[in-house]
C-alpha positions as CSV (number, residue, x, y, z in Angstrom):
1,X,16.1,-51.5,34.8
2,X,14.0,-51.7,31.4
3,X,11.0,-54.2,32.5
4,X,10.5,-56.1,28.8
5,X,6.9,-57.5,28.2
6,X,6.1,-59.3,25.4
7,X,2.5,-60.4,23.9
8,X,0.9,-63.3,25.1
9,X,-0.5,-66.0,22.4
10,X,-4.0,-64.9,23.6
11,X,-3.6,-61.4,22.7
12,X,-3.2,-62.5,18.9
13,X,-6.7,-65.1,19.5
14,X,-8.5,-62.4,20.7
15,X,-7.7,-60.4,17.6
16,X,-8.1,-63.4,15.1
17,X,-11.9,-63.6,16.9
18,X,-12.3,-60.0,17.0
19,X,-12.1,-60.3,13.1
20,X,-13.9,-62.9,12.3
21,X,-17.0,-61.2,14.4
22,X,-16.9,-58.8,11.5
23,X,-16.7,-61.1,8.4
24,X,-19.9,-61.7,6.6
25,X,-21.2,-65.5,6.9
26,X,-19.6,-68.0,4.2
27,X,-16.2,-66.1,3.9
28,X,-12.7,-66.7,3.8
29,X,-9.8,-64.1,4.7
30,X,-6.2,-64.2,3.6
31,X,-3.7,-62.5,5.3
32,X,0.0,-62.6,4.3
33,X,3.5,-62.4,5.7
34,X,6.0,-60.1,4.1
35,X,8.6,-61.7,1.8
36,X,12.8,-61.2,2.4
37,X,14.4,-58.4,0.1
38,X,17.2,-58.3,-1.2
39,X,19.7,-55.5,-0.2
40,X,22.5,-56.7,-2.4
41,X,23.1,-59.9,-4.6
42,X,22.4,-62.5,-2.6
43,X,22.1,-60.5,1.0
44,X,18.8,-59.2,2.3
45,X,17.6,-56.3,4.4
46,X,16.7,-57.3,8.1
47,X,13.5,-58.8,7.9
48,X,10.3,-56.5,8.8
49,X,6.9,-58.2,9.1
50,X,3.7,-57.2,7.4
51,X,2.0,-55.5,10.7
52,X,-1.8,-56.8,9.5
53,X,0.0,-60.0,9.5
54,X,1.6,-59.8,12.5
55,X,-1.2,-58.1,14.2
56,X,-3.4,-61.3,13.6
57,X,-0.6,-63.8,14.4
58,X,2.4,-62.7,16.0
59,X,4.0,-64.7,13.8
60,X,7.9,-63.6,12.5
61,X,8.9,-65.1,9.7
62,X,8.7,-64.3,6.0
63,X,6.4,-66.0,3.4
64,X,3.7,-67.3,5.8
65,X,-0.3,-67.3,5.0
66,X,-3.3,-66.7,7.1
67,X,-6.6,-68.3,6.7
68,X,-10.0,-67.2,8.4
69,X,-12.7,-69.7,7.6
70,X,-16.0,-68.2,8.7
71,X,-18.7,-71.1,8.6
72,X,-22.1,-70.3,6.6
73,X,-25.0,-69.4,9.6
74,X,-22.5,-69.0,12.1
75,X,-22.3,-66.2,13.7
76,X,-19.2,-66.1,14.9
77,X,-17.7,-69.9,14.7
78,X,-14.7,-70.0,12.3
79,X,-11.2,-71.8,11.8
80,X,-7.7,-69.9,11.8
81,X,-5.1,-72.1,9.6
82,X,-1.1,-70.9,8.6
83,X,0.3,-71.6,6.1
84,X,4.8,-71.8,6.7
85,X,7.9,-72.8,6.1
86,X,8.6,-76.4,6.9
87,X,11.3,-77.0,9.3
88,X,14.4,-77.9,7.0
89,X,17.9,-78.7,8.8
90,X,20.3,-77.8,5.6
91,X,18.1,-74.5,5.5
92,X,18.2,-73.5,9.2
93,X,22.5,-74.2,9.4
94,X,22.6,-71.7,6.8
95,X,19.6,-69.5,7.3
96,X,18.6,-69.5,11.0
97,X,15.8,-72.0,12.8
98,X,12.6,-72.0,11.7
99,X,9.3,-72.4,13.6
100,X,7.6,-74.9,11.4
101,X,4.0,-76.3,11.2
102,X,3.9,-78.3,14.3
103,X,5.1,-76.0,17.0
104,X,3.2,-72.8,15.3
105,X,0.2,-74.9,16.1
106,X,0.7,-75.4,19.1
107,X,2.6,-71.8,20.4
108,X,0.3,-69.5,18.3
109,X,-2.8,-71.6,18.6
110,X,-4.2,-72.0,15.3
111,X,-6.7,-74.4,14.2
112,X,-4.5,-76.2,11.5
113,X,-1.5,-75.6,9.9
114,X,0.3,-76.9,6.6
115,X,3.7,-76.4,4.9
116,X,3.9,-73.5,2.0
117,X,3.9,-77.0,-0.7
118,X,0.4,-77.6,0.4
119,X,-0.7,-74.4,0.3
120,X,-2.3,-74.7,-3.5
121,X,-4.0,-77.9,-2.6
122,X,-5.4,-77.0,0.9
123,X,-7.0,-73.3,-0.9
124,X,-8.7,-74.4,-3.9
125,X,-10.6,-77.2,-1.8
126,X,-10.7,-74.8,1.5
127,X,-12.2,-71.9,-0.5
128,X,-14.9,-74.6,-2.4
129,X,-18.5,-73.4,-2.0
130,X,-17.4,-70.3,-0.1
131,X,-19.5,-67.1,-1.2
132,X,-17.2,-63.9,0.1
133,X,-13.3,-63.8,0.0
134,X,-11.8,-61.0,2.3
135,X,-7.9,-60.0,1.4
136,X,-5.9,-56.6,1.5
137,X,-6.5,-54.9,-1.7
138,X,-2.9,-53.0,-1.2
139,X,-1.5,-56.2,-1.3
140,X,-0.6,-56.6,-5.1
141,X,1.4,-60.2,-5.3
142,X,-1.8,-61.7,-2.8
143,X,-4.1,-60.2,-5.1
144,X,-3.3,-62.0,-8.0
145,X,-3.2,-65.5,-6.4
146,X,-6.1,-65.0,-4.6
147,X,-7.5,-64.4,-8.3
148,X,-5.6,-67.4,-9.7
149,X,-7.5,-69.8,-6.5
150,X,-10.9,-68.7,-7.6
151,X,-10.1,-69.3,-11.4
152,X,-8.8,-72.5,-10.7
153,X,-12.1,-73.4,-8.0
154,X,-14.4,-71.6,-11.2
155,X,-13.0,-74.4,-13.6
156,X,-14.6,-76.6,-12.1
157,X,-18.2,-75.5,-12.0
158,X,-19.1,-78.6,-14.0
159,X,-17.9,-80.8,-11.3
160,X,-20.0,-79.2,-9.0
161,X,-17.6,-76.6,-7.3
162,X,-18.4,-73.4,-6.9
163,X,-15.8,-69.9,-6.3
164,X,-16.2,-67.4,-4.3
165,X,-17.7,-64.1,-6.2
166,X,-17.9,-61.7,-3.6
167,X,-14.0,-59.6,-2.6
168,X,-14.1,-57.4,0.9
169,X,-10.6,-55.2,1.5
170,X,-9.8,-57.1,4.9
171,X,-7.8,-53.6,5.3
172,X,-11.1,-51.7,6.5
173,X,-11.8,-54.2,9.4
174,X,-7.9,-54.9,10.6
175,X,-7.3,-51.0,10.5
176,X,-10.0,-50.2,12.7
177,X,-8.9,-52.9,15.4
178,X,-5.3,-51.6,15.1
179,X,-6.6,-48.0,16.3
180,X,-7.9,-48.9,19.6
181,X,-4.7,-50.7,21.9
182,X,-5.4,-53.4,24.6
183,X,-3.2,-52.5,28.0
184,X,-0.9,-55.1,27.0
185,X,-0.4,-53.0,23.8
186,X,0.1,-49.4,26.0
187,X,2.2,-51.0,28.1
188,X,4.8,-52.4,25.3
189,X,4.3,-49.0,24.0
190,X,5.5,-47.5,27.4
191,X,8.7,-49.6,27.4
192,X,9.6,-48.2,24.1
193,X,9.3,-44.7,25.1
194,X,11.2,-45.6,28.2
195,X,14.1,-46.8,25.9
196,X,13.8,-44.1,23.0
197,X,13.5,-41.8,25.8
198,X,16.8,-43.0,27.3
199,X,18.4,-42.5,24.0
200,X,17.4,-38.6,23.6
201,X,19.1,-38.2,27.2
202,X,22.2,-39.9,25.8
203,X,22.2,-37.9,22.6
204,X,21.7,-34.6,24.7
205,X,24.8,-35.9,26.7
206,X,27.4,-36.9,23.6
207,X,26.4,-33.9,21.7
208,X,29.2,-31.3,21.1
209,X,30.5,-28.8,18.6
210,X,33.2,-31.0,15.9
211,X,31.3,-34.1,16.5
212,X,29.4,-35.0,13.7
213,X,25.4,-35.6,13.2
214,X,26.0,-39.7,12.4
215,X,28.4,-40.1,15.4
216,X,25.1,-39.1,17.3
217,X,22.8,-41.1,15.5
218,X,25.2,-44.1,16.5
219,X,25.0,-43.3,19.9
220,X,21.0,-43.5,19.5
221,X,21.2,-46.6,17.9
222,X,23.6,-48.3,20.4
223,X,21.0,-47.3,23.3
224,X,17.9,-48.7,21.4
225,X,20.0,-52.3,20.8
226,X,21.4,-52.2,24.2
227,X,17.8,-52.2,25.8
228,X,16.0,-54.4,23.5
229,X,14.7,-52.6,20.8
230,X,17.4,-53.9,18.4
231,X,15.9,-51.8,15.3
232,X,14.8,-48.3,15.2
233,X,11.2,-47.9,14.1
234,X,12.4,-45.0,11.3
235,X,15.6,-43.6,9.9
236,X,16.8,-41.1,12.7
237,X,16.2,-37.4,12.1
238,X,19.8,-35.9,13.6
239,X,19.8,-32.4,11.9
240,X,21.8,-29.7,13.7
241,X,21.2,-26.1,12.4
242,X,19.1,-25.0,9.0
243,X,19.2,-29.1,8.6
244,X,16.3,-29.2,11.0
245,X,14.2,-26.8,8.1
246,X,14.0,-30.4,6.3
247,X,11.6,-31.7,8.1
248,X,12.7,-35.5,6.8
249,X,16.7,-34.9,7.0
250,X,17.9,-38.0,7.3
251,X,21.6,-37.6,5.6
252,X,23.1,-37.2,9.1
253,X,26.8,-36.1,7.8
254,X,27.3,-32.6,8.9
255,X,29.7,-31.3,11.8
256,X,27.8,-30.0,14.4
257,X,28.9,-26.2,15.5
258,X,28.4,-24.4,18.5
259,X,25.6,-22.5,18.8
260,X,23.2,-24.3,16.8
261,X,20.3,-26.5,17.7
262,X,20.5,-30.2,16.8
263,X,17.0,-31.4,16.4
264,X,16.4,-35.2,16.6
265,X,13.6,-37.3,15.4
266,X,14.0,-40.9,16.8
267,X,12.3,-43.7,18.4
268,X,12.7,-47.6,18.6
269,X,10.6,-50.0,18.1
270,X,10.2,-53.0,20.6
271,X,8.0,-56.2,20.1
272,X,7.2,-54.5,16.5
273,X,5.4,-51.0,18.3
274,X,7.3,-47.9,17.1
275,X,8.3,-44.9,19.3
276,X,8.0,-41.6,17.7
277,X,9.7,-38.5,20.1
278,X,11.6,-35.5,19.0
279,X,13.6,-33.3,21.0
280,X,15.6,-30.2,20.2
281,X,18.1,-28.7,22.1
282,X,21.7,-26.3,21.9
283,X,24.8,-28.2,20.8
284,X,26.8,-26.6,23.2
285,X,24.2,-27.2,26.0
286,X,22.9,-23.4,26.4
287,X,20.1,-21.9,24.7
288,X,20.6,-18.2,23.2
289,X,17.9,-15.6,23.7
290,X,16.7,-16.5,20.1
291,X,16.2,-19.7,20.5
292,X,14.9,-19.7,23.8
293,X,11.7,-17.7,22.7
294,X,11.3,-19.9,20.0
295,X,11.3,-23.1,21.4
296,X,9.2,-21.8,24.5
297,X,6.5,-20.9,22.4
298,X,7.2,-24.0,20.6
299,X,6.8,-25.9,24.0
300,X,3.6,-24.3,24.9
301,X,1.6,-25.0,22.3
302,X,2.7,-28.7,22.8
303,X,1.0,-28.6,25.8
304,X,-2.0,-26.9,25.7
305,X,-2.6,-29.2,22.7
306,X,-1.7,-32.3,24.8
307,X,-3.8,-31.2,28.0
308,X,-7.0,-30.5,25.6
309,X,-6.7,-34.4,24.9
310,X,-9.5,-36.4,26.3
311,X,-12.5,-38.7,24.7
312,X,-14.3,-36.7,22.1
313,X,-11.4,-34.2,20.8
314,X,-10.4,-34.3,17.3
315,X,-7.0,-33.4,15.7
316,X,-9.1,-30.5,13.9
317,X,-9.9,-28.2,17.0
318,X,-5.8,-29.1,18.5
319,X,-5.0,-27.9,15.6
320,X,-7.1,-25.1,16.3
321,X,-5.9,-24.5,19.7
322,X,-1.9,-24.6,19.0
323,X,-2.7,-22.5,15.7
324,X,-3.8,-19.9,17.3
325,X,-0.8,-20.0,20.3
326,X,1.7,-19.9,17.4
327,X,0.4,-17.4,15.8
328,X,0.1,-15.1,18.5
329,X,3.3,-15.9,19.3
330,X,5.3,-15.6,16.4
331,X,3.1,-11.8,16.3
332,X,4.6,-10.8,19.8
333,X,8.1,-12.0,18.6
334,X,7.4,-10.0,15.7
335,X,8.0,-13.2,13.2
336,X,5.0,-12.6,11.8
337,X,3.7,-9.2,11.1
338,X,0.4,-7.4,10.3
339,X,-3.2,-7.7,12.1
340,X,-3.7,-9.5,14.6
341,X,-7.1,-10.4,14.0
342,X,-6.3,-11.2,10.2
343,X,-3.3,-13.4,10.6
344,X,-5.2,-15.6,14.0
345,X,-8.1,-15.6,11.1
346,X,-5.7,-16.7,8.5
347,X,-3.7,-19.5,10.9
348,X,-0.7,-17.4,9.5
349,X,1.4,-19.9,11.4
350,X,0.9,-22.3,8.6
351,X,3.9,-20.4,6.9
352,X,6.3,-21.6,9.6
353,X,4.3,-24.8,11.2
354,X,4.5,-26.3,8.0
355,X,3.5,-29.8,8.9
356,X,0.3,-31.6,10.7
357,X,-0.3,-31.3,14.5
358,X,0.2,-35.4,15.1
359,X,-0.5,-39.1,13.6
360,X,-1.6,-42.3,15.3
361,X,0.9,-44.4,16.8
362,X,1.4,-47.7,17.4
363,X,2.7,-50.8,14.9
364,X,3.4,-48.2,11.9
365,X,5.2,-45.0,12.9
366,X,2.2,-43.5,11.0
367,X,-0.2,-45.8,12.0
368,X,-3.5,-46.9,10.6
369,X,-7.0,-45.6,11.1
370,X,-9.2,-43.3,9.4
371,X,-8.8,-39.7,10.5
372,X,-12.3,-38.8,8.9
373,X,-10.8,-36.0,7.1
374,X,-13.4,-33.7,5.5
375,X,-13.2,-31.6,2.6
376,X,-11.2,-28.5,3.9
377,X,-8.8,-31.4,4.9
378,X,-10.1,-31.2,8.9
379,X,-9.7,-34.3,10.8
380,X,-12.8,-34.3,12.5
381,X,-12.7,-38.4,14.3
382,X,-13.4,-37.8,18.3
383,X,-10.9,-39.6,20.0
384,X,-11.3,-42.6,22.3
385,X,-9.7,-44.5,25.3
386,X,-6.9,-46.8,23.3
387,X,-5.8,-44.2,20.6
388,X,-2.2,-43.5,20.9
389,X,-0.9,-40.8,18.6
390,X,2.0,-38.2,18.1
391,X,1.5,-34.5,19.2
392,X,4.5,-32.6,17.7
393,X,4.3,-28.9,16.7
394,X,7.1,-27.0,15.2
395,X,8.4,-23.5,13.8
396,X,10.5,-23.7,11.0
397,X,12.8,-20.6,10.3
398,X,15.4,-21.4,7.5
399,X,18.3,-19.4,6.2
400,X,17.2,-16.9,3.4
401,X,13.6,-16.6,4.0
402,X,12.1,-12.8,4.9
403,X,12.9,-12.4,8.6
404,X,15.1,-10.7,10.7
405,X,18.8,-12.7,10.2
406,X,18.7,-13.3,13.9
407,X,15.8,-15.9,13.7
408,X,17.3,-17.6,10.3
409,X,18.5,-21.1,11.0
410,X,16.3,-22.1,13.6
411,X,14.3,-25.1,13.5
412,X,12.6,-26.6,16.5
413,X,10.2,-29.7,16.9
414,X,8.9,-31.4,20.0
415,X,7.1,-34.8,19.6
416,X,5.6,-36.7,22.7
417,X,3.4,-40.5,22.3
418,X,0.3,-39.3,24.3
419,X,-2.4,-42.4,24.7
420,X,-5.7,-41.4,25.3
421,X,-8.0,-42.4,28.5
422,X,-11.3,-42.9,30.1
423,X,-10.5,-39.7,31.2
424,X,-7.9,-37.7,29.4
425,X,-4.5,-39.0,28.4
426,X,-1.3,-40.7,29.1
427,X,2.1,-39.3,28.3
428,X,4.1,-42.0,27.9
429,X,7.2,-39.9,26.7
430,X,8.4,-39.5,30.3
431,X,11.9,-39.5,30.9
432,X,13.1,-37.3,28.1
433,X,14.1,-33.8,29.1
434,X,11.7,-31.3,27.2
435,X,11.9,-27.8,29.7
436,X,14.7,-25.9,28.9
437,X,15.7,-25.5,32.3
438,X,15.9,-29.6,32.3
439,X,17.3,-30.0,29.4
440,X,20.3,-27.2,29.9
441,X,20.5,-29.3,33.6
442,X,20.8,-32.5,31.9
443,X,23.4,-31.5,29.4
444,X,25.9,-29.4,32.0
445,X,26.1,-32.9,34.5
């Protein structure tokens, strides 16, 4: 049984004051909801939150605005006010109910909060004789009525009103927060594993030669809805043979045939945190000899890279570590050819490991946070207890390119959520089969 954990309302306070402690004096931040789009004419796409929004509210519903009013002198006083939708009974027959002013107040625990009408009104005076405006400089429509509040508060100089003149990117401060999860975040994060991880099993089970890639995407689908996580976090990866070479294959209409690999990329997401896990394994649930030694060097250079995790790693010396187990590898299985020395030199791996080692993890698939890349594109940021990030090494071997015809076709990726600790990490990808003995046990049951 799936335990399912939502955040508390103080989770999102502790964020909103986390925040403010980093906003100059005399400043105002805005922070918006996403708007509805349209899919077709008048029907919209399933409604995804901005995550800086919702990472500062919790709040689920389109169009909303967040105010952070830091006082002048104070260090750390300030007032958290939302602008929303008002409740509106024609609206919500048609629509869906709606929160409204009065009980987001009260559930979300904000200082104030007004209806989107007054939202001109409440600004211009709110933003009066503030010196420094904080807003996400990404965010193009916000920018330009942010702009249009201080031109309006500017007009009035004469009447003794004064704009702010100072902008901060609000992204810099939120992104940085986002990096580092609180347990309540890990454990959310371990319930979505537990459900993505659920799916993969499923897949692994369904998965046969004459079924076809989407009828296995379905079945992934159906098991993140049935447990709770009623969206996936991405478009599921289901590529069986050469497909997998496209490493963002997401057509998912072929018929599977026997003796191929079907790799899939997919994860949930669950109280708005993403799962991110990739498994590949043999249609017709045995491994030839070809594949075998591929994906077992595949498989041990995921974990030498995710038993080297601990405070004060970097993605730049993992990479190090599973370049030079790949290359080696791919040497002995006479893949690659040549020195020795030259191609572990020359990370000749690179030609068939043609993606990056792993990404943060956590509201976003690719998550924020600065990876302090340097100028030969190293990722040199030491990792710290709270990170969670993807660890997912590959070897790529399509049809046509210069190797023996034996290894042509084969694609393998395996993709575990590790969180980092006080003292070395968390897997929380646990109950999906990754050893081939497992998963060739798991698929003949």
């Amino acid at each position: 049984m799936i335990k399912h954990t939502l955040l508390p309302a103080s989770e999102f306070v502790s964020r909103r004051d986390k925040f403010a402690a980093q906003m100059e004096p005399n400043s105002v931040a805005f922070i918006s909801a996403n708007k509805e789009v349209t899919r077709s004419n008048d029907t919209e796409y399933s409604f995804c939150q901005d995550k800086n929004f919702y990472y500062l509210t919790g709040f689920n519903e389109p169009d909303a605005l967040l105010l952070l009013i830091k006082i002048a002198g104070a260090q750390a006083e300030y007032q958290s006010i939302l602008f929303c939708r008002d409740k509106d009974p024609m609206q919500e027959v048609w629509h869906g109910r709606r929160v409204g002013p009065e009980l987001a107040k009260e559930a979300y625990v904000f200082d104030q909060t007004f209806t989107l009408d007054k939202m001109d009104e409440q600004v211009t005076s709110l933003i009066n004789g503030v010196e420094n405006v904080y807003h996400c400089f990404t965010d193009v429509d916000l920018n330009k009525q942010v702009d249009l509040w201080i031109k309006q508060v500017a007009s009035q100089l004469k009447m003794g009103k004064r704009s702010p003149t100072v902008k901060f990117d609000c992204s810099d401060i939120i992104h940085e927060l986002r990096l580092i999860k609180s347990e309540a975040e890990l454990e959310i994060m371990r319930q979505v594993n537990v459900i993505s991880g659920n799916a993969h099993q499923r897949a692994m089970k369904y998965s046969r030669a004459g079924r076809f890639e989407y009828q296995i995407e379905a079945e992934i689908l159906h098991e993140f809805a049935s447990n709770g996580a009623r969206f996936a976090a991405y478009n599921s990866i289901v590529a069986g043979g050469d497909n997998a070479n496209i490493l963002h294959y997401t057509d998912n209409q072929e018929e599977l045939e026997a003796d191929q690999l079907l790799l899939i990329d997919a994860g949930g997401e669950y109280a708005g945190y993403a799962a991110d896990i990739t498994r590949t394994f043999p249609i017709n649930g045995k491994f030839t000899e070809e594949q075998k030694a591929v994906y077992e060097l595949v498989l041990k250079s995921q974990i030498v890279a995710i038993e080297a995790i601990k405070p004060g790693m970097t993605f730049a010396r993992l990479n190090e570590l599973v370049g030079e187990v790949l290359t080696q590898g791919l040497f002995d299985l006479g893949i690659l050819t040549g020195n020795i020395d030259e191609l572990l030199k020359a990370n000749a791996c690179k030609k068939f490991f043609i993606h990056g080692l792993g990404h943060w993890l956590g509201l976003d698939v690719h998550d924020v946070g600065d990876y302090h890349i340097n100028e030969k594109r190293q990722q040199l940021r030491e990792f710290k207890p709270g990170m969670v990030m993807t660890i997912e090494p590959g070897i790529y071997i399509p049809k046509g390119c210069d190797v023996e015809p034996k290894w042509q076709g084969i694609g393998v990726r395996i993709e575990d959520n590790i969180a980092v600790t006080e003292s070395g990490y968390e897997n929380l990808t646990v109950n999906s089969p990754k050893t081939i003995a497992d998963i060739e046990a798991l698929m003949q049951s």
